[in-house]
C-alpha positions in Angstrom: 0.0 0.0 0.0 1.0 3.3 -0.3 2.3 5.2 2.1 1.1 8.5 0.8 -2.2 6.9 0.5 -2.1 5.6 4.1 -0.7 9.0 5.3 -3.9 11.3 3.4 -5.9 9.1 4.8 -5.0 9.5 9.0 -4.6 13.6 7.7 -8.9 12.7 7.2 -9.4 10.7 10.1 -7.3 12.7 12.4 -8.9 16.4 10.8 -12.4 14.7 11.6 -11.6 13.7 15.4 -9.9 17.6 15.6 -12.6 19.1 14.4 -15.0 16.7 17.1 -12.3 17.5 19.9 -12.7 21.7 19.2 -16.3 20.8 19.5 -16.5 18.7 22.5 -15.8 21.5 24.6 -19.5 22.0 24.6 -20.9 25.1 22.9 -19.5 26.8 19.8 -20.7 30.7 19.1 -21.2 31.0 15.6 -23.1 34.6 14.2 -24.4 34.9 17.8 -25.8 31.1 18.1 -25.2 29.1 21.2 -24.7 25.2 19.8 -24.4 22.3 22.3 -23.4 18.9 20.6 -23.7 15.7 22.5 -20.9 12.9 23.6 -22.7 10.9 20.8 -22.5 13.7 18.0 -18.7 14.2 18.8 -18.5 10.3 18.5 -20.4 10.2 15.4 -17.9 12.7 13.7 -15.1 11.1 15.0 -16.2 7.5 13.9 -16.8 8.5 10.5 -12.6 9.4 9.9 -11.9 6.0 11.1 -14.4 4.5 8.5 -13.0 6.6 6.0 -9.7 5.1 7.4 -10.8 1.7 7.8 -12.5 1.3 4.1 -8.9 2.7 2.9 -7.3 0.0 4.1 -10.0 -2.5 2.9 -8.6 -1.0 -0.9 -5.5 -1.1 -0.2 -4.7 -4.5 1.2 -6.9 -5.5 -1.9 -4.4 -3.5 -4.4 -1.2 -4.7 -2.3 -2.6 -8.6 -2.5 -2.7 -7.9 -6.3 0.4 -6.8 -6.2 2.3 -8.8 -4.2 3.7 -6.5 -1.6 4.3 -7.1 1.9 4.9 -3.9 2.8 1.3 -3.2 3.4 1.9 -4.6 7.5 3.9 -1.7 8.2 1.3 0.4 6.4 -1.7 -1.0 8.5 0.2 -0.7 11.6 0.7 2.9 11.1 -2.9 3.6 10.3 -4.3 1.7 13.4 -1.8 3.6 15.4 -3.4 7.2 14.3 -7.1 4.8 15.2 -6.5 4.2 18.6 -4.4 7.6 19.5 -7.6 9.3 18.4 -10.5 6.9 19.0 -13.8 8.5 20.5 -14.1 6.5 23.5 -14.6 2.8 22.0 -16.3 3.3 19.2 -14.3 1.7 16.4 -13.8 -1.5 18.7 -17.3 -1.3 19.6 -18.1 -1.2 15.9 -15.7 -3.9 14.6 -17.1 -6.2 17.6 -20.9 -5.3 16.4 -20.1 -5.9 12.4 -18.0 -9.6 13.4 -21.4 -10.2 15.4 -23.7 -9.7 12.4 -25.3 -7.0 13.8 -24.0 -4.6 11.1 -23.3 -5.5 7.3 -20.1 -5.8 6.7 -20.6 -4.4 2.8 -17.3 -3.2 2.7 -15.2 -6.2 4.0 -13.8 -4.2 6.7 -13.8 -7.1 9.1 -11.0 -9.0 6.3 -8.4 -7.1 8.3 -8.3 -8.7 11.4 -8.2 -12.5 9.7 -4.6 -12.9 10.9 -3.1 -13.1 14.2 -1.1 -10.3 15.1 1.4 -9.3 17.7 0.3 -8.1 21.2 2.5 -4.9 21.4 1.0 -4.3 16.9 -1.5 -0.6 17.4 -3.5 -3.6 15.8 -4.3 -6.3 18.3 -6.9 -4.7 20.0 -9.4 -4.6 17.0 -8.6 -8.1 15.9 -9.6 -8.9 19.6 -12.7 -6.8 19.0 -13.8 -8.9 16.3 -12.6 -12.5 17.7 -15.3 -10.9 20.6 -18.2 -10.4 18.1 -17.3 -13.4 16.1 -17.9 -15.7 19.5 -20.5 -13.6 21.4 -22.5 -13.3 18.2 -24.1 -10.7 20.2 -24.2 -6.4 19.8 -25.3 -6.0 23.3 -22.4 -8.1 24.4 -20.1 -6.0 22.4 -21.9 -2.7 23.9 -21.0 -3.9 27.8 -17.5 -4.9 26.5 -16.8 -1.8 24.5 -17.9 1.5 25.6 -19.2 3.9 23.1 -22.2 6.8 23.4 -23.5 5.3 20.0 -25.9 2.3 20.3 -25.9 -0.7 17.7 -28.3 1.4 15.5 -26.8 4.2 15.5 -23.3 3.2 14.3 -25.1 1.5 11.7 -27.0 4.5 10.6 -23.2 6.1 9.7 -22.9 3.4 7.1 -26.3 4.3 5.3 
């Protein structure tokens, strides 16, 4: 995979959980307006630049596999890194766990990149143990006690639509 790809990629998952952090402060004055977002509208925005992030890598694993790189490790370790140093709460966990449960379509084959085992010190390992969860618990409400995350089941899902 591309480095440069990878890299534009956490730039738009990392501008999206900026722009929810500036926001989680609570109220933002804009042309004399008082507007109060909730813990679930910042985790909304910053969920959606991890799923940008996430479907990114779906593509290009595919393109490296086609390829025949191996280079695209290193590439998926970097982008889970900039997932979990700016992860709203639980959320991307929570809605790994959820999708390997079936309570979410998986549409975009996100869950094909936590097939492999990895490393317990890899930025990686704690969203292949997220979906080793939903794949045995078979169960969103399960996930939703194990990873914690103002969104409910439905309401992740409704990011995807």
């Amino acid at each position: 995979m591309n480095p440069m790809f990878v890299a534009a990629l956490a730039v738009v998952a990392v501008a999206s959980v900026a722009e929810a952090t500036f926001i989680i402060a609570g109220t933002t004055v804009a042309a004399g307006t008082a507007v109060t977002l909730s813990s679930a509208s910042v985790a909304s925005l910053g969920l959606l630049g991890g799923v940008v992030l996430l479907k990114g890598l779906v593509l290009g694993a595919a393109i490296a596999a086609r390829r025949g790189k191996r280079s695209a490790e290193s590439d998926q370790d970097a982008a889970f890194a900039v997932l979990t140093n700016s992860e709203p709460a639980q959320c991307y966990r929570r809605l790994i766990c959820d999708m390997a449960a079936g309570a979410i379509p998986d549409q975009d084959k996100i869950l094909s990149l936590f097939n492999s085992e990895v490393s317990p010190v890899s930025p990686k390992f704690e969203y292949v143990t997220a979906a080793k969860v939903g794949k045995i618990v078979k169960n969103s409400g399960l996930c939703e006690v194990r990873y914690s995350c103002p969104l409910n089941t439905q309401e992740i899902a409704k990011l995807f639509n």
